[in-house]
Backbone as a printed PyTorch tensor [residue, N CA C, xyz], in Angstrom:
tensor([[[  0.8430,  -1.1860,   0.0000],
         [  0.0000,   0.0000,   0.0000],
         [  0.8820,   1.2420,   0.0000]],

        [[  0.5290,   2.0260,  -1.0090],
         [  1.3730,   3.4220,  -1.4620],
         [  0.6260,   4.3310,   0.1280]],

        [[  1.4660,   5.5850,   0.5090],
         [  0.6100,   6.3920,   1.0350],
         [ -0.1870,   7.3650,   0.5230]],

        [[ -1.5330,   7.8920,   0.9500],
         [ -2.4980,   8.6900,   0.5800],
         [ -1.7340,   9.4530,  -0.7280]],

        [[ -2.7540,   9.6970,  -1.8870],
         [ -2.0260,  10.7930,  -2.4460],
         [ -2.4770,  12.2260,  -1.6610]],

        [[ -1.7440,  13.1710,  -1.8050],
         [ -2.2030,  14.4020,  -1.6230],
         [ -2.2170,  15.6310,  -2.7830]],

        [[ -2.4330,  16.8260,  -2.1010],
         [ -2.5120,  17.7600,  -3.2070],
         [ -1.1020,  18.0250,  -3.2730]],

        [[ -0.5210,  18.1490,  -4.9320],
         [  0.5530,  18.4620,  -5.1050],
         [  1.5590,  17.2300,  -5.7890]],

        [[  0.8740,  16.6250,  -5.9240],
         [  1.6810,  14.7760,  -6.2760],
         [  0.9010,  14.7960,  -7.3080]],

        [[  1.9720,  14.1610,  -8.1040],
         [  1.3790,  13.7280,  -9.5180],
         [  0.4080,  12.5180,  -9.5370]],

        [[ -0.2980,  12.1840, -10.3390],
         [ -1.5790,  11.2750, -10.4990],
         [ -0.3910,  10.1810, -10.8680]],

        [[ -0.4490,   9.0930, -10.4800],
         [  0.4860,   7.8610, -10.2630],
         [  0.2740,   7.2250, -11.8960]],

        [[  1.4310,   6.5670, -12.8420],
         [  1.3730,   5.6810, -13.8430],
         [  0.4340,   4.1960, -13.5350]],

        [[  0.1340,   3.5470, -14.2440],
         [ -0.2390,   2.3780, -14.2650],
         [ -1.8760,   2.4140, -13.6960]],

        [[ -2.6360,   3.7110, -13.0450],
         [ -3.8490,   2.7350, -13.0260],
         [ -5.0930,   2.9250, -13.6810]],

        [[ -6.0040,   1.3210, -13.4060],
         [ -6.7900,   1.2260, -14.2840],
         [ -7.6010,   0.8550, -13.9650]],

        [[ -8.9410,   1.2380, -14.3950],
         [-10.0060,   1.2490, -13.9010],
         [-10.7310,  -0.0930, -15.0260]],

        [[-12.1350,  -0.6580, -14.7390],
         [-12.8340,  -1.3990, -15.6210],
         [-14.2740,  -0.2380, -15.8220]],

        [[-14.5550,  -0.3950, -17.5980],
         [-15.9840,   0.0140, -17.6860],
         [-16.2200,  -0.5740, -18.5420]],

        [[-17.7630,  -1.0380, -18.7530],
         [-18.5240,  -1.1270, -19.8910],
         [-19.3910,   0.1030, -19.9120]],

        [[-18.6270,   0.8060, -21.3760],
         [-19.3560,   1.5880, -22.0330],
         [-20.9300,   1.8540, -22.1590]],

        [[-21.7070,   2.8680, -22.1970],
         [-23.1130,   2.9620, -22.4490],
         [-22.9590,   3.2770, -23.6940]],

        [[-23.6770,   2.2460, -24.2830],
         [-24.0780,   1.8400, -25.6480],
         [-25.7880,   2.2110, -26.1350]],

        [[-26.5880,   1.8480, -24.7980],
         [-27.8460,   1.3720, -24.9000],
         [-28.4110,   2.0480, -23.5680]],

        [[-29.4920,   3.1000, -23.4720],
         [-30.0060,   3.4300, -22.3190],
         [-30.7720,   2.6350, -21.5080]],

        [[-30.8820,   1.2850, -22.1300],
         [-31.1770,   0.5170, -21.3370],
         [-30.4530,  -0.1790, -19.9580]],

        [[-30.8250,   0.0090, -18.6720],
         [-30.0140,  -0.6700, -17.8420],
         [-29.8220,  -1.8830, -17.7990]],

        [[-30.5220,  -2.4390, -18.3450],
         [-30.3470,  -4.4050, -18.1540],
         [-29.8290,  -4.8830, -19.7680]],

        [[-29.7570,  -3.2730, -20.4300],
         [-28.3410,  -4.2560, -21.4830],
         [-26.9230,  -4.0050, -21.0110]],

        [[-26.3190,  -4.6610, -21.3290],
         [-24.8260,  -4.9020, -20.6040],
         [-23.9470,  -5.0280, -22.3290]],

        [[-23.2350,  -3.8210, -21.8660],
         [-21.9180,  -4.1410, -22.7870],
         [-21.3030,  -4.6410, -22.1760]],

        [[-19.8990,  -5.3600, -22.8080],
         [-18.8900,  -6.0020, -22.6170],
         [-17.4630,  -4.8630, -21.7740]],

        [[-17.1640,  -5.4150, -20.9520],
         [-16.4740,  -4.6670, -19.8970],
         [-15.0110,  -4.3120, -20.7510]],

        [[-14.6070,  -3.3630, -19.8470],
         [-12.7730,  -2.9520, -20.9200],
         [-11.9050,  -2.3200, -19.9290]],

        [[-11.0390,  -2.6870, -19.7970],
         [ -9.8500,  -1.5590, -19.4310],
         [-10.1700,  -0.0380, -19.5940]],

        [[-10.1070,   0.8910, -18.8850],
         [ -9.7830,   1.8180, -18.8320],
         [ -8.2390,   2.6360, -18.3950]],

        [[ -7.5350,   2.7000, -18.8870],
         [ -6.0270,   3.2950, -18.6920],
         [ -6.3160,   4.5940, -18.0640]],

        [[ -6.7170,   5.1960, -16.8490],
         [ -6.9890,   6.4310, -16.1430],
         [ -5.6890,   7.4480, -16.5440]],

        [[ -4.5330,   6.5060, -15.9630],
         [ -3.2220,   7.5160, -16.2080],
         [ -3.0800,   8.1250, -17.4680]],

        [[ -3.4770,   7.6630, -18.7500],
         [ -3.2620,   7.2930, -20.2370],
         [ -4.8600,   8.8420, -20.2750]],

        [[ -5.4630,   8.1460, -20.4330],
         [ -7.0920,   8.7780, -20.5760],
         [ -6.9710,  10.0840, -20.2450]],

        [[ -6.4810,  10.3200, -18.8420],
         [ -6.7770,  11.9370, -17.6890],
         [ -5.5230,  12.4940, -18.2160]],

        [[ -4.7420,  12.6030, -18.9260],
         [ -4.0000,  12.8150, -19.5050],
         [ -3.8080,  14.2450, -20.4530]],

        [[ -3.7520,  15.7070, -20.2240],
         [ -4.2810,  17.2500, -20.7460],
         [ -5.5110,  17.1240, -20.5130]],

        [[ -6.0660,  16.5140, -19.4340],
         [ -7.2500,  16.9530, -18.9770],
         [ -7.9960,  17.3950, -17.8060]],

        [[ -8.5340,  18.0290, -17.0740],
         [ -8.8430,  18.0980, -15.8440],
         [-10.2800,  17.3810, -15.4460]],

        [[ -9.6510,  16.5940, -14.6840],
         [-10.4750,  15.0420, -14.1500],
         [-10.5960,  15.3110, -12.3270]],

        [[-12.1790,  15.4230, -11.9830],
         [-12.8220,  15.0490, -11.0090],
         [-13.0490,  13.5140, -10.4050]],

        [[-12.1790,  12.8850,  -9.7180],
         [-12.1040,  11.1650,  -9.7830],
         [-12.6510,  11.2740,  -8.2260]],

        [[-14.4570,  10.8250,  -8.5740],
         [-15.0310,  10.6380,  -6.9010],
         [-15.1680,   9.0890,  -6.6100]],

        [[-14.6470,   8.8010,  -5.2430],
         [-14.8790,   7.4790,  -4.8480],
         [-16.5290,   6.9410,  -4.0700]],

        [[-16.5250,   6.1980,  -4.2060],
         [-17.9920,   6.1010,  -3.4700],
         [-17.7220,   4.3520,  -2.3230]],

        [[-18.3620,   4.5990,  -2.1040],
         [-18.5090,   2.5550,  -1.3670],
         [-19.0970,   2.0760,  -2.0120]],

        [[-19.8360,   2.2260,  -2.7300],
         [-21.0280,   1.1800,  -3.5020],
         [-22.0130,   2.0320,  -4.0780]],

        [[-22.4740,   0.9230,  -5.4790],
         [-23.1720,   1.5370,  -6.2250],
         [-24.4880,   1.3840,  -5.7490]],

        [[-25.7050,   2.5420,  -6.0340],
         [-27.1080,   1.8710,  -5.2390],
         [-27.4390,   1.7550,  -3.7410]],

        [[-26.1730,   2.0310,  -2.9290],
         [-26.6010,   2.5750,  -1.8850],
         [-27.1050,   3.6100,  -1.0480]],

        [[-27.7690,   3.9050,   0.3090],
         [-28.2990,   4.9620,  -0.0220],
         [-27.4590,   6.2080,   0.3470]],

        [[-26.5600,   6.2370,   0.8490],
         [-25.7870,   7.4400,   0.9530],
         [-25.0110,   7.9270,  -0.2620]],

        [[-24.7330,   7.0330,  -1.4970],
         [-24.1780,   7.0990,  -1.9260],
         [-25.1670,   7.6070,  -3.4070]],

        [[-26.5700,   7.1770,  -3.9000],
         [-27.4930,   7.3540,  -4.3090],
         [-27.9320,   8.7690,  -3.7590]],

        [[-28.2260,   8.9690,  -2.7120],
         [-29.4810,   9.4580,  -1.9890],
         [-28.8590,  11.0350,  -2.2850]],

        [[-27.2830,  11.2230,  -1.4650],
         [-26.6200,  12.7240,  -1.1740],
         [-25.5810,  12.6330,  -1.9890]],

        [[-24.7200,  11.6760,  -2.6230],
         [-22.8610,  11.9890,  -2.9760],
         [-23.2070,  12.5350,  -4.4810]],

        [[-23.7140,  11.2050,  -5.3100],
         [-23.8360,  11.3550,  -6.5320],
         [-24.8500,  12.2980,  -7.5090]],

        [[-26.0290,  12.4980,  -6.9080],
         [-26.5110,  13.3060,  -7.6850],
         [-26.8060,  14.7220,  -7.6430]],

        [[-25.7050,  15.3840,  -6.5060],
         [-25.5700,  16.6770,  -6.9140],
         [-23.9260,  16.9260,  -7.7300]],

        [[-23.4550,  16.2920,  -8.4120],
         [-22.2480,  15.6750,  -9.7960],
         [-23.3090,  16.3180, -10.8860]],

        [[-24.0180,  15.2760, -10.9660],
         [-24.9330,  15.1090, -11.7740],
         [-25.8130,  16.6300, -12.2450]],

        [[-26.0810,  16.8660, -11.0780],
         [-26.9680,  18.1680, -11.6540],
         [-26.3670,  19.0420, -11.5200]],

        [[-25.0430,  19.5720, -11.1100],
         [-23.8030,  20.9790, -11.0870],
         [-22.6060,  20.1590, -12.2450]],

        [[-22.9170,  19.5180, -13.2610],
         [-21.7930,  19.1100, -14.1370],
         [-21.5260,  20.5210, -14.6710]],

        [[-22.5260,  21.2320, -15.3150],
         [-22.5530,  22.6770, -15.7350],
         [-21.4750,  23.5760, -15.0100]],

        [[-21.8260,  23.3210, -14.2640],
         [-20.8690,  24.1350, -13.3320],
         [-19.4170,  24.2080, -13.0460]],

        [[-19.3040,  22.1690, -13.3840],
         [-17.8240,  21.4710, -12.8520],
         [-17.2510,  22.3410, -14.4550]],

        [[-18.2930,  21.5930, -15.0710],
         [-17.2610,  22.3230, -16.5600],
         [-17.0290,  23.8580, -16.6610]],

        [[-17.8970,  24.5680, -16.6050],
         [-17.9680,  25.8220, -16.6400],
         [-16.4820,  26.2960, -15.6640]],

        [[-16.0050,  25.6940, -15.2030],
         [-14.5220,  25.8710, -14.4240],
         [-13.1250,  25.0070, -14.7060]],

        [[-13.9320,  24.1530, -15.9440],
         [-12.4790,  24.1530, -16.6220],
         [-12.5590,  22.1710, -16.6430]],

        [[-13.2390,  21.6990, -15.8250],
         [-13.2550,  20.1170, -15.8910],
         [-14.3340,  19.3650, -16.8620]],

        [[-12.7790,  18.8180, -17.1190],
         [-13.5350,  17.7840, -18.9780],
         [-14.0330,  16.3890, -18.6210]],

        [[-14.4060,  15.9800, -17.6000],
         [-14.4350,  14.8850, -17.0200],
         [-14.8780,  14.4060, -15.6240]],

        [[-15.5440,  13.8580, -15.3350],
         [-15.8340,  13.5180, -13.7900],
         [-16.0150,  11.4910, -14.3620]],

        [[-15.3350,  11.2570, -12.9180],
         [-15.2850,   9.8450, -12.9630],
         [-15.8050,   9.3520, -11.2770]],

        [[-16.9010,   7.9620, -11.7310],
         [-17.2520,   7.8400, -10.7290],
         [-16.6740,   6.2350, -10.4350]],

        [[-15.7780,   5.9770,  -9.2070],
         [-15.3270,   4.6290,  -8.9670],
         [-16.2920,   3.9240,  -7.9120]],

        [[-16.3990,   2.5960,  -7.9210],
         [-16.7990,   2.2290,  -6.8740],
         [-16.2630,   0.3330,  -6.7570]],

        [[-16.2110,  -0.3620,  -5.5390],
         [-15.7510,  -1.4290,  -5.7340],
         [-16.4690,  -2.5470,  -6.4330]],

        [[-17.7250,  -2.1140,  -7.0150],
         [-18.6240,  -2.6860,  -7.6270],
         [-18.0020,  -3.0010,  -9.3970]],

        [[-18.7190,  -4.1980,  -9.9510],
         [-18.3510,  -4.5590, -11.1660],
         [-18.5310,  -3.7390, -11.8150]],

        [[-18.1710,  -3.5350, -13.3860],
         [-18.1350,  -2.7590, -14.2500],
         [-20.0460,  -2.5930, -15.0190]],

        [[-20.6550,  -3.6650, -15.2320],
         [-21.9400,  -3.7980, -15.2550],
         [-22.7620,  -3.1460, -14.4470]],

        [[-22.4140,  -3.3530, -13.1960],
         [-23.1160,  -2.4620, -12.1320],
         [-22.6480,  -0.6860, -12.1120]],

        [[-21.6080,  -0.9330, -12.3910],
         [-21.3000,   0.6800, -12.4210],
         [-22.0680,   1.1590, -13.4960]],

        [[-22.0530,   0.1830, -14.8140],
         [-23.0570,   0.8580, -15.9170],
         [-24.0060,   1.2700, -15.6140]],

        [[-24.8140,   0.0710, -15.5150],
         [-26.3160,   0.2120, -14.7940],
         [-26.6440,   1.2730, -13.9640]],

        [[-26.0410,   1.9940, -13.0380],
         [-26.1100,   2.6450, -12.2880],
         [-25.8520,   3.9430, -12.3350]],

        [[-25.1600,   4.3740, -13.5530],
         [-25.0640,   5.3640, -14.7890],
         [-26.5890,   5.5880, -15.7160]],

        [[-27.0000,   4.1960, -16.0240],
         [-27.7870,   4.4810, -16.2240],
         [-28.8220,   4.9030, -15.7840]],

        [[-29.3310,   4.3490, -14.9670],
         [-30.1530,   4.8940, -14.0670],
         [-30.5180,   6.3080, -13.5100]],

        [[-29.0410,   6.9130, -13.4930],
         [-28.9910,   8.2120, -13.2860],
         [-28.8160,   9.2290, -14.0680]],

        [[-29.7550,   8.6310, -15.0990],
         [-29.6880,   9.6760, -16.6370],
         [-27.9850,   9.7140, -17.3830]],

        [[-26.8500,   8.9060, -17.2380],
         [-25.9630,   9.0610, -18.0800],
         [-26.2230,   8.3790, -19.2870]],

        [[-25.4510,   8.8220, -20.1910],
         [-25.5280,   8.6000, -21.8320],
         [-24.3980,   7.9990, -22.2950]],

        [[-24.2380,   7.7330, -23.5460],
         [-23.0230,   7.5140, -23.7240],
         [-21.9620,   8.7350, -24.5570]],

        [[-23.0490,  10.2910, -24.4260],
         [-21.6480,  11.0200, -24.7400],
         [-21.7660,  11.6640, -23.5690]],

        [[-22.0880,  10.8820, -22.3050],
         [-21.8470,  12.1420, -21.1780],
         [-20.3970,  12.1360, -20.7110]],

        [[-19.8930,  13.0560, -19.6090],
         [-18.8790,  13.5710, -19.4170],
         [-18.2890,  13.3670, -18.2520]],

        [[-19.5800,  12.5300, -17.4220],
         [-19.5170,  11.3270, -16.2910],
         [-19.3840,  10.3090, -16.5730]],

        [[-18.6230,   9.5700, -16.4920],
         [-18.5160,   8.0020, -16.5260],
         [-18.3320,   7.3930, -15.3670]],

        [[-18.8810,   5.9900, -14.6790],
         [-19.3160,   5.3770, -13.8270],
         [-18.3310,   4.2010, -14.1620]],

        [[-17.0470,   3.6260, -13.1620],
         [-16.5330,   2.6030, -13.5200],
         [-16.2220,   1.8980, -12.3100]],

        [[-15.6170,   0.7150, -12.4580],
         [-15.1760,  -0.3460, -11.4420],
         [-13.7340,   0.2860, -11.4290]],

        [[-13.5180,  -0.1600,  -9.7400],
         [-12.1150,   0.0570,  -9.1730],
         [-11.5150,  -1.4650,  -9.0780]],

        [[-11.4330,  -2.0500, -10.0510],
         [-10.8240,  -3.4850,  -9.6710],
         [ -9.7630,  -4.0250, -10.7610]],

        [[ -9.5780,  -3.2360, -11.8680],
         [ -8.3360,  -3.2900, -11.8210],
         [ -6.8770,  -3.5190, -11.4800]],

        [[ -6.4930,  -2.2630, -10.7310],
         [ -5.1760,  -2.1550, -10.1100],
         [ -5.9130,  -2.1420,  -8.6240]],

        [[ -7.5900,  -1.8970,  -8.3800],
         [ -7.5820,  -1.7620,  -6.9470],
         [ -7.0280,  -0.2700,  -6.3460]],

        [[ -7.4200,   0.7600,  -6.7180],
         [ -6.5850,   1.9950,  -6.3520],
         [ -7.0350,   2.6750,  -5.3930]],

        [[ -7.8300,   2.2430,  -4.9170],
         [ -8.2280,   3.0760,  -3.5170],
         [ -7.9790,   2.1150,  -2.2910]],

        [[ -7.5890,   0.8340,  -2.8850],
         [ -6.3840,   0.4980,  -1.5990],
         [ -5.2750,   0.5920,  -2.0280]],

        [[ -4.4730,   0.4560,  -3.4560],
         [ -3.0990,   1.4040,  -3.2920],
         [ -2.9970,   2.5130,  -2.4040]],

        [[ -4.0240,   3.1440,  -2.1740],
         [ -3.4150,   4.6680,  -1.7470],
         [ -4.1450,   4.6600,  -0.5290]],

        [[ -4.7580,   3.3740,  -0.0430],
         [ -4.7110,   3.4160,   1.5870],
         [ -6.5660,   4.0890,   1.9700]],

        [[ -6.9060,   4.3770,   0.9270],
         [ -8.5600,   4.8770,   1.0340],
         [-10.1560,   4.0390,   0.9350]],

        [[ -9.6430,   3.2010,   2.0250],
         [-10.7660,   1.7900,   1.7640],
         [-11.7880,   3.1530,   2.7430]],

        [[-13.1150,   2.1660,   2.8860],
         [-14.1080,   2.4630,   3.5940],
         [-13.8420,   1.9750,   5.3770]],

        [[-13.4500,   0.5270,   5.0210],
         [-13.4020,   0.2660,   6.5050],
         [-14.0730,  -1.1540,   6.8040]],

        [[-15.1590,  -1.2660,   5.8570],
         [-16.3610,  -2.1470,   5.5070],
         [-15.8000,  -3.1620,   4.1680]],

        [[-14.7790,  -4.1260,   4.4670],
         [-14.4050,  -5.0450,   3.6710],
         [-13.4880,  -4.7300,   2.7160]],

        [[-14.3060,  -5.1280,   1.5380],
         [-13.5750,  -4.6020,   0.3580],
         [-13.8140,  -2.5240,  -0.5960]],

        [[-14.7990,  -2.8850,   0.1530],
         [-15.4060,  -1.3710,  -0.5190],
         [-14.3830,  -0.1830,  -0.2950]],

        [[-14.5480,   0.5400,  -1.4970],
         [-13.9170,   1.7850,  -1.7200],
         [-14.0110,   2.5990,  -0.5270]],

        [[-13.2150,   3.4200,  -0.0660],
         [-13.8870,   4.5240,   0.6740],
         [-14.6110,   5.7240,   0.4500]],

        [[-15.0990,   6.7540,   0.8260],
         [-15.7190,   7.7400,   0.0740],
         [-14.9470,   9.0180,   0.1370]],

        [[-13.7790,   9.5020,  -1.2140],
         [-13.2340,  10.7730,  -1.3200],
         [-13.2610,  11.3690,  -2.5360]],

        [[-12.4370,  12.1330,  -2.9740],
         [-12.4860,  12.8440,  -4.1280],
         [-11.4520,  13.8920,  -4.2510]],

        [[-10.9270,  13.8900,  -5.4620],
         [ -9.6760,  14.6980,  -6.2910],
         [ -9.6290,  14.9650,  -7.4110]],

        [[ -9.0290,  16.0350,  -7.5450],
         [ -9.0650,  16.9340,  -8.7700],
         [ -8.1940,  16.8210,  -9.2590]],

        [[ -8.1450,  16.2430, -10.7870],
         [ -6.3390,  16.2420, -11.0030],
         [ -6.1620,  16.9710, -12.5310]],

        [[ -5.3920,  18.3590, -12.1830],
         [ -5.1480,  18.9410, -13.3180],
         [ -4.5990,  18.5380, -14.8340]],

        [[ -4.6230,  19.3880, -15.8300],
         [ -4.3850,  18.7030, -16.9390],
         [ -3.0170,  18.8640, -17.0470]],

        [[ -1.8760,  18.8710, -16.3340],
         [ -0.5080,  18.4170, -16.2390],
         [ -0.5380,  17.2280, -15.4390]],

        [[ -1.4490,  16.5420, -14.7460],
         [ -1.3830,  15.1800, -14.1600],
         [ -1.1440,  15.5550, -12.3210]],

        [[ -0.8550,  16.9980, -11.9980],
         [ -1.0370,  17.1260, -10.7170],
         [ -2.3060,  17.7880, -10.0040]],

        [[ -2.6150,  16.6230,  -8.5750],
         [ -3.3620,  16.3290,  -8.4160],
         [ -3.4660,  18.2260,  -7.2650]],

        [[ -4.4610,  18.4950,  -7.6820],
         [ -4.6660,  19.7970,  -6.7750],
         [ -5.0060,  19.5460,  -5.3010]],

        [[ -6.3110,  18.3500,  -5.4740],
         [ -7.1350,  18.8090,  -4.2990],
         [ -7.1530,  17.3310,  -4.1420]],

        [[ -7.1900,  16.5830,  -2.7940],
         [ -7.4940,  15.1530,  -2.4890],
         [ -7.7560,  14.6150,  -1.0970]],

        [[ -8.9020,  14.3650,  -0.8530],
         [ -9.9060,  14.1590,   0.8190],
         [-10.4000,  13.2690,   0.4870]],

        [[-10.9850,  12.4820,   2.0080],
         [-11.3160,  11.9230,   2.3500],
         [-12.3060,  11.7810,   3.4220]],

        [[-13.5230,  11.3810,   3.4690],
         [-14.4260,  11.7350,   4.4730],
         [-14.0350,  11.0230,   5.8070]],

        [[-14.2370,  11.9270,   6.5710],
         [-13.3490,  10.6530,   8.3450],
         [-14.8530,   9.3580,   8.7780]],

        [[-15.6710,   9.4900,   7.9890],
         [-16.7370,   8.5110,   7.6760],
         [-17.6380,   8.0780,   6.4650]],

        [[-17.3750,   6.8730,   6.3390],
         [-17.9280,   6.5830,   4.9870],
         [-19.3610,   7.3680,   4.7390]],

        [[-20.2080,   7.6660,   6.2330],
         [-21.5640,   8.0680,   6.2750],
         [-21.7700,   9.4920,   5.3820]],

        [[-20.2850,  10.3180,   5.7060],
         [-20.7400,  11.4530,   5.3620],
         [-20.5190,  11.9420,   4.1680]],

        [[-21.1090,  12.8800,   3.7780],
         [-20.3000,  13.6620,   2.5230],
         [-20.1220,  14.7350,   2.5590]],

        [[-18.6820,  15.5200,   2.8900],
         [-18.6360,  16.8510,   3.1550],
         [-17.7790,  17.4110,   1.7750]],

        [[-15.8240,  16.5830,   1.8900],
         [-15.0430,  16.7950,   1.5920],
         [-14.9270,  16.7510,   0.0940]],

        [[-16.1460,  15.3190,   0.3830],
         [-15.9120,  14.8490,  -1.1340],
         [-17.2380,  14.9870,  -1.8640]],

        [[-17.8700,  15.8380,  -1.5430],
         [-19.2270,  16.3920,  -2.2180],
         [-19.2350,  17.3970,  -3.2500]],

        [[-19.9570,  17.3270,  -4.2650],
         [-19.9500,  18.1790,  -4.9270],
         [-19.6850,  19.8390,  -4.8380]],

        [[-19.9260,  20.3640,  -3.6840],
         [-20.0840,  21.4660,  -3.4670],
         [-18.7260,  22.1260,  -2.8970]],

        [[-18.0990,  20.8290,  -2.5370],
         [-16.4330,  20.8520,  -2.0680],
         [-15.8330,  21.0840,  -3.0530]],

        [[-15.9670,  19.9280,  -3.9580],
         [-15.1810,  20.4320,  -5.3930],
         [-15.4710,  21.6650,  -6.5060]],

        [[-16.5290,  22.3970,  -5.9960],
         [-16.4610,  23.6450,  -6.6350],
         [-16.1680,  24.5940,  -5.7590]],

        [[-15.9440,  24.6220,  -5.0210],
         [-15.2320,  25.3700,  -3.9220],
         [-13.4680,  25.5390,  -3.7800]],

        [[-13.1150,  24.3200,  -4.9970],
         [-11.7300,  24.5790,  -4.7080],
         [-11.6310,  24.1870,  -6.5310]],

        [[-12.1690,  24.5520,  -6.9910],
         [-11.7780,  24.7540,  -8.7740],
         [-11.6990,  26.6970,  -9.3950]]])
């Protein structure tokens, strides 16, 4: 286990996330899952990378994710080409759960699996609760350094890593 990143550290080589693409606004069609190269991808771009514990739960449903969703206007309007949503959940489920929440397939949110490289226990940011992600969020500029990077001191809450945090420091 690497330690926490913080603000000021470059966004690390090698990791990778899983998605299946939205193809179909249907939630119960399932594309075929893929690599995502994050390091490769976020790359001259400025990327919002929020962690969650799980997809469909209710803290994570109810308060984290869908004020993303309805201030994207906003995230962009300050310069971010991208918001990414991880969770320790499969790549199917992350779809699904995109879908659900009105994403498309040219939106500017994408919903993926952390099981890849596993990067939110590289960097020491589990939940606490098994395998699940923990719940934070970072901003990582389009030179690859990371500005802003928290962590909630409880999976329950969402302060640090809430939407309203990250426009507060863009």
């Amino acid at each position: 286990m690497s330690a926490p990143l913080k603000a000021g550290d470059q966004f690390p080589e090698g990791v990778k996330f899983e998605w299946a693409p939205i193809t179909d606004p249907d939630p119960t069609a399932c594309g075929m899952p893929q690599d995502y190269n994050a390091s490769e991808e976020f790359k001259g771009k400025k990327v919002v990378l929020v962690s969650v514990p799980g997809a469909f739960t209710p803290g994570c449903q109810a308060h984290h994710i869908p004020p993303y969703l309805k201030q994207y206007s906003k995230l962009a309007s300050k310069g971010v080409d991208l918001v990414v949503i991880i969770a320790f959940n499969d790549s199917w489920v992350m779809s699904a759960w995109g879908k659900v929440n009105g994403v498309t397939k040219d939106s500017k949110i994408l919903f993926m699996s952390d099981t890849k490289t596993k990067f939110s226990e590289q960097i020491g940011w589990m939940a606490g609760m098994g395998e699940r992600n923990g719940r934070w969020a970072m901003i990582i500029e389009k030179d690859g350094k990371i500005s802003y990077a928290e962590i909630e001191k409880s999976p329950r809450e969402v302060t640090v890593s809430g939407a309203d945090a990250i426009l507060s420091k863009l």
